[in-house]
Each structure stands twice: as C-alpha cells, then as structure tokens.
C-alpha positions as CSV (number, residue, x, y, z in Angstrom):
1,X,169.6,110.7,82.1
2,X,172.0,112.9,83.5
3,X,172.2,116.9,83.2
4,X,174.5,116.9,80.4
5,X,172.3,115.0,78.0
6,X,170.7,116.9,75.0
7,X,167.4,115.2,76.4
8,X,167.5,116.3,79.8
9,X,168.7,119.6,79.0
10,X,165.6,120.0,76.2
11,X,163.0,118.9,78.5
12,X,164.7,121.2,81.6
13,X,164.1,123.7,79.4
14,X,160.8,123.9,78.3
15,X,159.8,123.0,82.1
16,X,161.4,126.1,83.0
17,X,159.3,128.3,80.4
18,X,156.2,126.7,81.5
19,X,153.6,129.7,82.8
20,X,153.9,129.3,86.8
21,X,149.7,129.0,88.6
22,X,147.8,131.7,89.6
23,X,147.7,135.4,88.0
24,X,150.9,137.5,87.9
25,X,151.7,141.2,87.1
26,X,152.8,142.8,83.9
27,X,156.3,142.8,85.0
28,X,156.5,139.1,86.0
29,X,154.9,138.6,82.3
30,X,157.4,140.9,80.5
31,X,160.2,139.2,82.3
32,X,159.5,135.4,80.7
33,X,158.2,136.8,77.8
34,X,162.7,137.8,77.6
35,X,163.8,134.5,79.9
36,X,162.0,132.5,76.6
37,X,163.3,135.0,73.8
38,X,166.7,134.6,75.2
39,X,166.0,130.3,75.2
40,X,164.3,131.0,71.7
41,X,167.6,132.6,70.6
42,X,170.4,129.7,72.3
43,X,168.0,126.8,70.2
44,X,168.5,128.9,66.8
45,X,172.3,129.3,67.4
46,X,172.4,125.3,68.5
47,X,170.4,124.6,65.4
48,X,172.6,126.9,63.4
49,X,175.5,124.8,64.7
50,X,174.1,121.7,63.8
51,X,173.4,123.0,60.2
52,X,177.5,123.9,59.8
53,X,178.3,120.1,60.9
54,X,175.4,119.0,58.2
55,X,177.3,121.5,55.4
56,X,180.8,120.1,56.1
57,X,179.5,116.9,55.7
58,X,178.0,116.9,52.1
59,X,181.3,119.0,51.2
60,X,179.8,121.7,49.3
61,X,176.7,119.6,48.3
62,X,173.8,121.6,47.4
63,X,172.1,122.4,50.6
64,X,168.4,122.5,49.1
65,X,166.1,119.6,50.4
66,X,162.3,120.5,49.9
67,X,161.1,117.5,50.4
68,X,163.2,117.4,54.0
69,X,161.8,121.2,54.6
70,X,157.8,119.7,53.5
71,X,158.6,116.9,55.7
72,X,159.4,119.0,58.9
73,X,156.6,121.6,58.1
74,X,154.2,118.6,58.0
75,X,155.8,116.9,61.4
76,X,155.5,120.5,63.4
77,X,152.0,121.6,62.0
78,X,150.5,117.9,63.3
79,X,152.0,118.6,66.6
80,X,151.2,122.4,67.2
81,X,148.6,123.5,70.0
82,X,147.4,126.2,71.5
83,X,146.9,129.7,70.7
84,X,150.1,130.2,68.1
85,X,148.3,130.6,64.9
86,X,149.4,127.7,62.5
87,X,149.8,129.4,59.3
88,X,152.4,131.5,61.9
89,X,154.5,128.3,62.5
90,X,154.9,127.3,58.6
91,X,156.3,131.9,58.7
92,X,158.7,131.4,61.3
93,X,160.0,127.7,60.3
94,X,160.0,129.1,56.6
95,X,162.6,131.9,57.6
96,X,164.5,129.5,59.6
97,X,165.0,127.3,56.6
98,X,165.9,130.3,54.9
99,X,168.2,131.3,57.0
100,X,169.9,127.5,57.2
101,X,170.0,128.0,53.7
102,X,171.9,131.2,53.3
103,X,174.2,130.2,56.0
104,X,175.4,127.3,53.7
105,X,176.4,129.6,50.5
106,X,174.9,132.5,48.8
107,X,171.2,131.4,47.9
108,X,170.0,133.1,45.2
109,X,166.3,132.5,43.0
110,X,165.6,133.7,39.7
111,X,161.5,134.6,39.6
112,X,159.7,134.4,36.5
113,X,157.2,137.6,36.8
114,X,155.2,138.1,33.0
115,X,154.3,141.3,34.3
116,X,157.2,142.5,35.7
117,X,157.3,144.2,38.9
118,X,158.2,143.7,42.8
119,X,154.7,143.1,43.9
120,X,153.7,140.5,41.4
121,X,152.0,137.1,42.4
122,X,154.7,135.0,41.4
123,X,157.3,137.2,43.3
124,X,155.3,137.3,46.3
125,X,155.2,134.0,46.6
126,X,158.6,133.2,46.4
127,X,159.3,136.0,49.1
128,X,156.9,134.0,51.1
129,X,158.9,130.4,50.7
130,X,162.3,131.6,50.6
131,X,162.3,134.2,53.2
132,X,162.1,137.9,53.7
133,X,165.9,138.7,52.9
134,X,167.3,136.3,50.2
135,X,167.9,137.9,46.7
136,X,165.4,137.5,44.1
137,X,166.4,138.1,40.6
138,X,163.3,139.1,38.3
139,X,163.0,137.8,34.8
140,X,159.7,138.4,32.2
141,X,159.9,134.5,30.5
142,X,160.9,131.1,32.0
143,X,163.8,130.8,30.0
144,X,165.1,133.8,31.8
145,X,164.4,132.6,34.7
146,X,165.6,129.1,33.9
147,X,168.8,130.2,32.2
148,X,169.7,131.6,35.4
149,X,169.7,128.2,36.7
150,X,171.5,126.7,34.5
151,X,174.3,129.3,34.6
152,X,174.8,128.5,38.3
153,X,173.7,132.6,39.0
154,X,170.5,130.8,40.7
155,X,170.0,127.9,42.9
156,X,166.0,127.7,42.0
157,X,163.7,129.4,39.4
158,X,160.0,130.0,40.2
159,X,157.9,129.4,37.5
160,X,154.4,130.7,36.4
161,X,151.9,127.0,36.9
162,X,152.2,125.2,33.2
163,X,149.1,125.6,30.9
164,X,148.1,124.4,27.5
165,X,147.9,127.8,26.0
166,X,151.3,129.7,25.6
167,X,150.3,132.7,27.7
168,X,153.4,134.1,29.4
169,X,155.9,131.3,28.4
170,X,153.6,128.9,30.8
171,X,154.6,126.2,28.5
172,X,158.3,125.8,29.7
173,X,157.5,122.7,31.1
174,X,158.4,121.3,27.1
175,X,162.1,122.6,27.9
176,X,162.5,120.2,31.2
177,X,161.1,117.6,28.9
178,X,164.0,118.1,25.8
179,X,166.7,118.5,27.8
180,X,168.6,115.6,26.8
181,X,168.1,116.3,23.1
182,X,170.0,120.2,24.6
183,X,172.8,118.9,26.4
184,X,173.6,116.7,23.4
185,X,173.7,119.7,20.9
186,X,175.7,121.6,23.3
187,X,177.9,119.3,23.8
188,X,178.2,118.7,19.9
189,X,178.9,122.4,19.9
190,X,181.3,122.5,22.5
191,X,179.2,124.5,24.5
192,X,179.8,124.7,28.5
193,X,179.2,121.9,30.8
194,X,175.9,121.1,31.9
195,X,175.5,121.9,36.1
196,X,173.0,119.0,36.0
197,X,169.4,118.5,34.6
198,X,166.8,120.9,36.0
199,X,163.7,119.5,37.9
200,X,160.8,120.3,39.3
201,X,160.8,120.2,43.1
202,X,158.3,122.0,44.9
203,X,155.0,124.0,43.8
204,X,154.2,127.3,46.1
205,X,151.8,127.6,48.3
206,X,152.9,124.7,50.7
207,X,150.2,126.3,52.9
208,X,147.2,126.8,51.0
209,X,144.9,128.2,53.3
210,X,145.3,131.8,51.9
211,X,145.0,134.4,54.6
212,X,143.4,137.7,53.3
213,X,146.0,139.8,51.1
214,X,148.4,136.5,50.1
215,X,149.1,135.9,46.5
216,X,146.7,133.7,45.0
217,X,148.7,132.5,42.5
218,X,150.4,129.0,42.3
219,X,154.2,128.6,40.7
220,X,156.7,125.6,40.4
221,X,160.1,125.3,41.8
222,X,162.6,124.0,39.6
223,X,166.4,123.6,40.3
224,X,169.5,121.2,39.3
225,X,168.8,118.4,41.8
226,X,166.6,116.0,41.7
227,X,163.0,115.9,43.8
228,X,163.3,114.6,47.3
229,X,160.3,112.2,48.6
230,X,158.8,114.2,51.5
231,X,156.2,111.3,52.2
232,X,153.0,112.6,50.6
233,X,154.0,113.7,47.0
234,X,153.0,113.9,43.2
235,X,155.3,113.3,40.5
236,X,155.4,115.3,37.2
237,X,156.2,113.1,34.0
238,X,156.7,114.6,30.3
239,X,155.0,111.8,27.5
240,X,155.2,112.1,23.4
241,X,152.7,110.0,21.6
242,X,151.0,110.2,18.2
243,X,148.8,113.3,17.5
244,X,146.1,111.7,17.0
245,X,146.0,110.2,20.4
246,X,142.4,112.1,22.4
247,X,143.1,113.3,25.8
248,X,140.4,110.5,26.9
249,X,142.6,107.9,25.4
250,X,145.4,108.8,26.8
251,X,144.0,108.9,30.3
252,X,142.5,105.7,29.8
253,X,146.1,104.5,29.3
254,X,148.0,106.0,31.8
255,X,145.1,104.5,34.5
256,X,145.8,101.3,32.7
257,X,149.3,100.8,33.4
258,X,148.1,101.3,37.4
259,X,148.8,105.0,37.4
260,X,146.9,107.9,39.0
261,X,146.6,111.4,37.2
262,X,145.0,114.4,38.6
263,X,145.7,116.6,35.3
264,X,146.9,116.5,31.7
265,X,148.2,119.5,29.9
266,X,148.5,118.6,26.2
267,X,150.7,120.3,23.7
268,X,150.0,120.1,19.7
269,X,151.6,121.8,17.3
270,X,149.8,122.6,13.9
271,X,150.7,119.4,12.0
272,X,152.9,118.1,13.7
273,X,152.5,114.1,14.3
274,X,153.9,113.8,17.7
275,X,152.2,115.4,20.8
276,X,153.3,116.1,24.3
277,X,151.7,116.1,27.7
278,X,152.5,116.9,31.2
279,X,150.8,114.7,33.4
280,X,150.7,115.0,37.4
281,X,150.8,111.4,39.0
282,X,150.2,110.4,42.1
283,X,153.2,109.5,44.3
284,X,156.9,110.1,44.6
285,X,157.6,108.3,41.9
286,X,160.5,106.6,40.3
287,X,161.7,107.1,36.5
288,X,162.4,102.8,36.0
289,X,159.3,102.6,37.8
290,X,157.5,99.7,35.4
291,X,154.5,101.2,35.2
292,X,155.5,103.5,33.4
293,X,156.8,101.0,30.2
294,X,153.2,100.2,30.1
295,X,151.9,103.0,29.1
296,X,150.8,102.2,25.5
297,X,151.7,104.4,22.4
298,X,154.6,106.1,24.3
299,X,156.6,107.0,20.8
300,X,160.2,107.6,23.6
301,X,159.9,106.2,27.3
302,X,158.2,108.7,29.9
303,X,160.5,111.3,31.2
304,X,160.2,112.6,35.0
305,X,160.2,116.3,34.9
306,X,160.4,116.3,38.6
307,X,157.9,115.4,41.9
308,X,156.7,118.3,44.6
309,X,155.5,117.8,48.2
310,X,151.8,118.3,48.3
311,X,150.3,121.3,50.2
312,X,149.4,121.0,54.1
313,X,145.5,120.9,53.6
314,X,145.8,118.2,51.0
315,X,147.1,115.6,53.2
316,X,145.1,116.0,56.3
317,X,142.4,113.3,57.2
C-alpha cells in the first residue's frame, strides 16, 4: 500500500496513538492524551466530509436510516475492548449520528410527553437517541406529536409504547393502521398532499442495560419513511378480524401461517363486529410477504405499521 492510501494512512494512525513501554510522567501522558484528541477531531471532520458526499447523493433524500445507525452501533459494540465503558460508545456514536443528521438539514422531533414537562421519560429518552442539542418539540397526545410529522415541522415523533387500554392516547398505533382510509378522505376533500405514510422505525432504548438515573420508559419512533432492515429486527403489523375472534385463536393463527409473535395488543370497541390488533413479529418483514395471506379470518389483508432494530442485549449469544 503506499502512504497515500486511506488504509495505510488509518492503520499509521492508530500505530502512532498506541501507549509507548514502560511508565511515563504526567506531562508525557497529558501530551497524547491532545496528539489523539487532535486525531479524534481530523476522523470526525473526514467523516463529516464523507456524510456531505453521501447528502449530495440522495439529492435531498431524507437522511434518517435507523436501521443503518442499529447496524453500526451493533458492528462497534461487538468489536469494543478494553476499559472504554460500552454503554459510552453507543453515547458518543449516538451524538455523532446526531450530528450527521443535523449537518444534512434541520432535524427536528416532535415528543409525545402525557405529562408534560422537560424531564419526562419519553423526553428523556429521545434526548438520549437523538443527541444533546437537536430540537425537541413537546406535545401531550400522539396526534400532536404525529401531526407534526405529517406537516413536515418534524422528521420523527416519539411515541408513548402502544397498550390495550387508552391511557394517554397509547392507542395511536390504530391511526398508522387507517391511514389509507385518511389519505383517501383528504384527498376527496382536497386536503393537502400527503408527505408519505408514517411508520414505525425504531423503539428507544437501543441499549437496554439502564444505568442508574436513565428513563425507564420505552417509546416508538415513527416517521414518513419506511423501516430499514438492520439485520436483527421485528416487524409491527396492524390486523382486523371478527370480534368474536379470542386472543388464543388468533395467535393460534398467526403461528399457523409460519409466523412468530412476541405480543398482541387487541382493540374492541363496544359492539362493534370488527376488532384490531397490533402484533409484533419476528423479523424484518415484508408487507407481500405470503405468510401473511394465510393468516385465516383476516376481514382486509395485514397492514405493516413499520419494523424496529432490536435492542443490543437482545441479540447477543
């Protein structure tokens, strides 16, 4: 390889920040500690630069990838040693996605905080993902919060986790699921464009070991993209079916049809015939994906409400 390769110049590099034998005085210390802050500093500016050539590329594409951002979280955490605290890496790399982010556009998220406040769970944790300096806009409900997305004021909302009883709008996952039936009215009423349908793609923590003091609280990531595969996933799915259909049967269908759920949330309303459920599957997977046609008693086909990257601790051996 010669000097000038990216290679060559990398592995110079960290050869030159390796610790030199035998014991050395304070000022020898303090004076690498700056030689590696200053090579710290060139790699974020190269990486920076790289990140302009990536955002004149997609020509004004929308720069959010979570699954990419999982995918190099997961790919740094296997290969980290040594005394740097882990949970520190997924910090730093978290503001340096951040930062990648704001230096495409102005990156914006719309929280969903039922209790209002600064210091709430939900807003803590998006703090936590989305980095230390990147506007947060508060809202009490998930429509809100959602709106804001759909408006184009907001690249992501983060939501409160779904539930089966209605406390604090947690059942705004039923929105995602009638979109379609939405956009049609609007259109029909000449309302305003649609920016694109919102998914779900990512659920906070990605690292759930919780230190003491972190939010313990969980929250979903929607935005107007769809889910990127990260490589160890679970795919949300919105399903209508009679009333009368049992949670037990229903299971027993899904895992029928070759499908795995962790969870059902089921929605009934008073007498109405039809029902709804959230289910959490197994998988990045595909809305044609013909598994899903054989489901039995679907009353419309299965609707993907979006797929997240599953959290560090939950794909280790």
């Amino acid at each position: 390889m010669s000097p000038t390769d990216p290679t060559s110049r990398a592995t110079s590099e960290a050869d030159a920040l390796l610790p030199s034998a035998g014991p050395r005085g304070l000022d020898v210390l303090r004076s690498e500690l700056d030689a590696i802050d200053d090579a710290l500093l060139a790699a974020l500016q190269r990486r920076a630069a790289v990140v302009a050539e990536v955002a004149a590329l997609k020509n004004g594409g929308v720069p959010l990838r979570p699954g990419r951002e999982a995918a190099i979280l997961r790919r740094l955490l296997a290969a980290a040693s040594g005394p740097l605290p882990r949970q520190a890496v997924v910090r730093i790399w978290r503001e340096i996605l951040a930062g990648s982010l704001a230096q495409q556009g102005h990156f914006t998220v719309a929280v969903c905080e039922p209790g209002g406040g600064q210091k709430g769970a939900i807003g803590l944790l998006a703090r936590e993902h989305f980095g230390a300096l990147t506007p947060l806009h508060l809202h009490r409900s998930p429509s809100q919060a959602i709106g804001d997305v759909a408006a184009g004021t907001a690249w992501v909302a983060v939501l409160p986790l779904p539930a089966e009883e209605d406390a604090g709008g947690a059942l705004w996952w039923t929105s995602l699921l009638h979109q379609d039936r939405m956009s049609l009215d609007r259109a029909e009423h000449g309302g305003a464009a649609e920016r694109g349908r919102i998914q779900i793609v990512a659920r906070l923590p990605f690292w759930a070991a919780r230190p003491e003091g972190a939010p313990r609280a969980a929250a979903l990531v929607v935005a107007a993209i769809p889910p990127d595969a990260s490589g160890a996933d679970r795919t949300l799915f919105g399903l209508e079916f009679s009333a009368e259909t049992s949670r037990a049967r229903l299971a027993s269908q899904i895992a029928a049809a070759g499908l795995a759920a962790a969870t059902i949330l089921l929605r009934r309303e008073g007498e109405q015939k039809i029902a709804q459920a959230l289910v959490d599957l197994a998988g990045f997977i595909a809305e044609d994906d013909p598994r899903l046609a054989a489901i039995e008693g679907l009353l419309r086909p299965a609707v993907r409400l979006g797929a997240y990257a599953e959290a560090w601790e939950e794909v280790q051996p």
